[in-house]
C-alpha positions as CSV (number, residue, x, y, z in Angstrom):
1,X,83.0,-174.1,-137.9
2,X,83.6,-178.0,-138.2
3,X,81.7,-180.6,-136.9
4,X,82.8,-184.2,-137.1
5,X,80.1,-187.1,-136.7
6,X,81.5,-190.4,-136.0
7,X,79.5,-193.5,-134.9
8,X,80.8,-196.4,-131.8
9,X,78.5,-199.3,-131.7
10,X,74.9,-197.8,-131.4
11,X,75.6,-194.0,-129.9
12,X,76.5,-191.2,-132.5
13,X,78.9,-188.5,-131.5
14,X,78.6,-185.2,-132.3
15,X,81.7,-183.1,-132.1
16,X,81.4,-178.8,-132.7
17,X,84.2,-176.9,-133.3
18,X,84.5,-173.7,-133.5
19,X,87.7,-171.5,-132.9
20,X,89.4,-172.9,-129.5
21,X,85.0,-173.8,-128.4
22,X,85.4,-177.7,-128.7
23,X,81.9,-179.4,-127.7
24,X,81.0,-182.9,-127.9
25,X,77.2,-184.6,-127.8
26,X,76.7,-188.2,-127.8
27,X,73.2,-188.6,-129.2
28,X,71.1,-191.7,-130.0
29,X,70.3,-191.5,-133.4
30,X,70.6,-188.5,-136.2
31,X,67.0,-187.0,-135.8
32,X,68.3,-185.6,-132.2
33,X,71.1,-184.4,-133.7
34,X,68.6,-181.0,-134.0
35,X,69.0,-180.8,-130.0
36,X,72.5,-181.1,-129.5
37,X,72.9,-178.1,-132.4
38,X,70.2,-176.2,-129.5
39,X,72.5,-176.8,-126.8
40,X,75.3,-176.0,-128.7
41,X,74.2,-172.9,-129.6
42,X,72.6,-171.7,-126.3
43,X,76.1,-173.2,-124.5
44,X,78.7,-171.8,-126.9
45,X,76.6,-168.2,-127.3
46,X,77.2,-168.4,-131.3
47,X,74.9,-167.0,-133.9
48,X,73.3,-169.6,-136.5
49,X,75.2,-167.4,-139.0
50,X,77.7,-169.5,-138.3
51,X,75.9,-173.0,-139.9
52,X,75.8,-171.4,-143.2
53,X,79.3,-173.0,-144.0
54,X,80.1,-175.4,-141.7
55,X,82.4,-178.2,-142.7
56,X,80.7,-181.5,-141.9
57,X,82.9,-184.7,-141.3
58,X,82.0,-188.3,-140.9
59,X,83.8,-191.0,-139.5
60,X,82.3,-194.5,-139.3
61,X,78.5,-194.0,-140.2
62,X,75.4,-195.1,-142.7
63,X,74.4,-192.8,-145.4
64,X,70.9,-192.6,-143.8
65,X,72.9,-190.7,-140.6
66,X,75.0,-188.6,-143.1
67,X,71.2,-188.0,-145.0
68,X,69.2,-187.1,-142.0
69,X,72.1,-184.6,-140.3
70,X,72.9,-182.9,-143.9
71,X,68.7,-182.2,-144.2
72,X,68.9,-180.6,-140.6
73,X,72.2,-178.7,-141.6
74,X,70.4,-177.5,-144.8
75,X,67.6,-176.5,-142.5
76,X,69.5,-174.5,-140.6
77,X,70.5,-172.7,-143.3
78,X,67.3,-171.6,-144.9
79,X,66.0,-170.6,-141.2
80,X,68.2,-167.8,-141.3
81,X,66.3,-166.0,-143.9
């Protein structure tokens, strides 16, 4: 699973790919970034499993959004257990 992160004037974009299951979320700021994983999720049918090793890209944005999504990634991966 990959999901890029890339930033146009004040709107993040979220983009989930996994296998030929291409999604994209255009959130406000990071800390929603949470919800459009949800949706993702419930949309695409997946299993969390699948957070464990996602490869996380960013294009364009501030260390705090790169911060804030890597904590909710990390999250995810402990909620598993």
């Amino acid at each position: 699973m990959r999901i890029i992160i890339s930033q146009q004037d004040k709107k993040l974009i979220a983009e989930f790919h996994h296998g030929k299951i291409v999604d994209k979320y255009i959130i406000d700021k990071a800390e929603e970034f949470l919800g459009a994983v949800d949706r993702f999720i419930r949309k695409s049918r997946i299993k969390l499993k699948f957070f464990n090793k996602v490869r996380l890209e960013f294009h364009d944005t501030g260390i705090l959004t790169e911060r804030v999504i890597r904590a909710i990634i990390l999250g995810l991966s402990f909620s598993q257990n």
